[in-house]
C-alpha angles and dihedrals in degrees: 000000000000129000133191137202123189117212142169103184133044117290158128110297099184133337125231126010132346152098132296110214111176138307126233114219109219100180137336135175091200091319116167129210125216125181130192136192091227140074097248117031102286143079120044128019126224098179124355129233105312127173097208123190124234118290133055133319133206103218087184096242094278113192125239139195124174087045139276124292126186116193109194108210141184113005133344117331124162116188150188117216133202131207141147 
């Protein structure tokens, strides 16, 4: 089962083990996206600083196992995750 969580700051997305699956991108104005494998903004990184466009994005179901960390850079962004 997948679950979802839409943010626009920088936050905690789960915590403990999982799978990232993707992120939709609802809207940005040079917004980045940072994840981490942890439960604050350190440790290991799952994908470095991006800015994505719009749209949908396949993260290729990366595990991970502290928890999931999302760390809004740059301008506006508001996002959809995806994890299981």
């Amino acid at each position: 089962m997948n679950n979802n969580v839409n943010l626009t700051a920088t936050a905690q997305i789960k915590a403990g083990h999982g799978v990232l699956v993707g992120m939709y991108v609802n809207s940005t104005n040079s917004g980045t996206v940072k994840l981490w494998d942890s439960l604050t903004a350190s440790g290991t990184v799952l994908n470095n600083t991006i800015t994505p466009a719009v749209g949908y994005h396949d993260l290729g179901n990366t595990s991970f196992s502290t928890g999931l960390f999302f760390t809004k850079g740059g301008t506006a962004i508001d996002v959809t995750f995806y994890y299981a």
